[in-house]
N, C-alpha and C positions, 0 to 999 in steps of 0.2 A: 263689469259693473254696469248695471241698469240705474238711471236716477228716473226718479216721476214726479213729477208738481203734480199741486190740489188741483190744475186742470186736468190732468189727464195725459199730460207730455212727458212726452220721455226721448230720453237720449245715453245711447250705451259709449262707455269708454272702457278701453284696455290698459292695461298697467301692472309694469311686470316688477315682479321684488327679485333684486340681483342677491345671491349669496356672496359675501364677502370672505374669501379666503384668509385665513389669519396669515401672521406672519412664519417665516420658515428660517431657521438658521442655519446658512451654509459655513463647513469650514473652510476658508479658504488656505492656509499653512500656519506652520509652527514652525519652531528653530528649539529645538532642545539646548537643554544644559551644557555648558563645556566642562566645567566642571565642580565637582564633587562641593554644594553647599553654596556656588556662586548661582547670581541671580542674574543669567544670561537668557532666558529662555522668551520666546514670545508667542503669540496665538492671536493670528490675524482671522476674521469673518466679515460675513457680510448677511443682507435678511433679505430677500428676496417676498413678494404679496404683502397681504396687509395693506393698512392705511398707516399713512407717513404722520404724523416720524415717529418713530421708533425710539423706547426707553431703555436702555442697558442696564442690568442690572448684575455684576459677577460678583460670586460669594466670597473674592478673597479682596475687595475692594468695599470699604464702608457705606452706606448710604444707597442711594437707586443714582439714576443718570450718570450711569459710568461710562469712561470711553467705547467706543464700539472694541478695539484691540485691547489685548491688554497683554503690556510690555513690561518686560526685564520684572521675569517672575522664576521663582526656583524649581524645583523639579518636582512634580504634583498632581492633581486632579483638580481641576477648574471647571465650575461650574456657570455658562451665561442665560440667562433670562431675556430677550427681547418679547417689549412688550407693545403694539400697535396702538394708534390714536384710538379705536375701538377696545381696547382692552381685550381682545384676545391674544396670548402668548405662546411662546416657542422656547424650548430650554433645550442647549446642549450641550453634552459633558466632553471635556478634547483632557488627551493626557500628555505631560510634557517628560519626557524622561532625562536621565542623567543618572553620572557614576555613583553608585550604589555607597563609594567609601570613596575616602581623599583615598590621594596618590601617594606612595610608600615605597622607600628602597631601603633593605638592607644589605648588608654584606659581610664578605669573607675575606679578607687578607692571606695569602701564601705568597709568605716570604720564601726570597731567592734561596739556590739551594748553595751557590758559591757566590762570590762579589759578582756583582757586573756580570751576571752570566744569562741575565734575562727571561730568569727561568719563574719569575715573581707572578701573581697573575691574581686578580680578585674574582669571585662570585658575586653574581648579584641579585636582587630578587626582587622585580617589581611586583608591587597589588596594588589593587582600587583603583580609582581613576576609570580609565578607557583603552581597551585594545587596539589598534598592535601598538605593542612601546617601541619605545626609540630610546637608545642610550649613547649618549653623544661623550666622551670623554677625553680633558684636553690636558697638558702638560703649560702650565700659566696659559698664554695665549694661545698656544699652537696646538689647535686640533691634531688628536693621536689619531681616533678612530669613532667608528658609529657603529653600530649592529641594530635587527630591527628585530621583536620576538613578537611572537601572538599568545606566548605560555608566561612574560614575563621573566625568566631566568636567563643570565647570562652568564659569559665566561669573557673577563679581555685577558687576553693570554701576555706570555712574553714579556715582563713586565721591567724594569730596569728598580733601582733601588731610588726610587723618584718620589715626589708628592704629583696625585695627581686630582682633576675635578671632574667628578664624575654629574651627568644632567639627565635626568629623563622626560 
């Protein structure tokens, strides 16, 4: 820049215009669903450029100036907005997953073929929820046995003519 007075002087100055980088939304982690329709999940960020401070805005929270994380949420697509004291913004979509269905056992009963002969034994059939199962099954207190599947079907064989409590 050149300036000149009605004399005739003059005097040059430099001056530089900084571009200001908007703001950027990093994900930093999540924590998925445990399960099926619970509201365990979280979705931690952070905003790196821009000018401070920084407004939140996520679409499953009402209003603007939401927390920067947004906690103990269900399993979904979550949308955040940070927006810079300049008003430029950064949106990013993060997806929180979990079991598709609640968790479900059914079963089969085969009754023993003589008294007391041990020959008793159930079927079982887990779905929904999350793989691998666990099937923990106890006689009142006392643990009988466990199996683990990744197809969900089981067998506890040998069975005596008992009540028993079956856990997945």
């Amino acid at each position: 820049l050149t300036v000149v007075d009605a004399n005739g002087c003059s005097t040059v100055a430099s001056e530089t215009i900084n571009t200001l980088t908007g703001p950027t939304v990093n994900l930093d982690g999540t924590n998925d669903v445990n399960c099926f329709g619970d509201a365990t999940g979280d979705i931690f960020i952070s905003v790196t450029g821009g000018a401070l401070p920084y407004i939140f805005d996520w679409d499953n929270i009402e209003g603007v100036n939401d927390p920067e994380d947004n906690l103990a949420i269900q399993a979904g697509t979550y949308n955040v907005t940070a927006t810079d004291a300049a008003g430029c913004d950064d949106t990013l979509q993060v997806i929180i997953n979990g079991p598709a269905a609640a968790l479900n056992l059914s079963g089969i009963e085969n009754h023993l073929d003589c008294n007391a002969d041990g020959s008793g034994s159930i079927d079982l059939t887990a779905s929904g929820g999350t793989t691998d199962y666990t099937i923990d099954w106890t006689q009142g207190v006392t643990p009988i046995g466990s199996i683990i599947s990744s197809t969900g079907v089981f067998t506890i064989p040998n069975l005596d003519a008992l009540s028993y409590d079956v856990l997945v």
